[in-house]
C-alpha angles and dihedrals in degrees: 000000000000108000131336133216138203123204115212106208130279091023126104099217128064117228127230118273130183081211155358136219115214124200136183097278094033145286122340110253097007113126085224088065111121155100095233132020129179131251136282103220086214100047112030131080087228128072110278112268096034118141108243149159115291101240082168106067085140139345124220129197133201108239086211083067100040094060093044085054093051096052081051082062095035082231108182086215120043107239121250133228088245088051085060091041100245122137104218128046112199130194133201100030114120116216088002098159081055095059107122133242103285105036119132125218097198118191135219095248094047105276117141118185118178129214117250098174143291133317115232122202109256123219082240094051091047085045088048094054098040084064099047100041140048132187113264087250084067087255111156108237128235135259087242113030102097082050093053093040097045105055118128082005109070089094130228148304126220153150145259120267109164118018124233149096122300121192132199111271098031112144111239127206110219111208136176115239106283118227106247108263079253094064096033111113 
């Protein structure tokens, strides 16, 4: 893992942490922590406004997509994890925003987080960086471009699985769900 971020509620970035505790219904301190969260009318299944469960307990990018997003863009400054408002950046994993429900991500120190499923880019987030960013030629950006450059590429949600602390520079183990030993050949 290559930096980590926490968002305070009511604001769109993440700042930059030197680590993150992680417990069962999220990070500490994040404004995604939580058992339960309501509904998006546009992107769940339920009517907006519907308690339900928290499949978003943090959200994790590839840099490597991040910095392909941001030449899209033509971006002077590569855009960080904490500018999308995602709370791990991770490094080396090929296709990561692709990984399936399922998936871990375990940590050096014990913490285990599993893949719920991706993370699109959302028309507040693209707002939020248009006004925050311009191309290196000075050009404004759109409304619309981070959501047109980061698709397939804006990274994934997940939950907890196993508690604990988690620091900037831990090696992580990326592993596919495993079947459960009862169903094993």
């Amino acid at each position: 893992m290559i930096s980590a971020f926490l968002g305070a509620p009511g604001v769109l970035s993440k700042a930059e942490q030197t680590e993150l505790e992680f417990a069962l219904d999220g990070i500490v301190g994040d404004r995604h922590r939580g058992l339960s969260r309501r509904a998006w009318d546009l992107t769940d299944k339920q009517p907006g406004g519907t308690e339900r469960r928290n499949e978003r307990q943090w959200s994790a990018v590839a840099q490597e997509d991040l910095n392909r997003v941001s030449e899209t863009l033509s971006l002077g400054t590569p855009l960080t994890a904490g500018d999308v408002a995602v709370n791990l950046s991770i490094a080396d994993v090929p296709t990561f925003s692709r990984l399936p429900r399922g998936t871990t991500l375990t940590f050096e120190g014990g913490v285990v987080l599993m893949v719920e499923e991706y993370n699109p880019p959302c028309s507040r987030m693209s707002h939020y960086i248009a006004e925050g960013h311009k191309a290196s030629t000075g050009k404004k950006l759109g409304d619309s471009d981070f959501i047109e450059a980061a698709k397939f590429c804006r990274g994934l949600v997940g939950v907890v699985e196993v508690p604990g602390l988690v620091s900037v520079g831990e090696h992580v183990t990326v592993a596919a769900e495993m079947l459960p030993k009862w169903l094993r050949a």
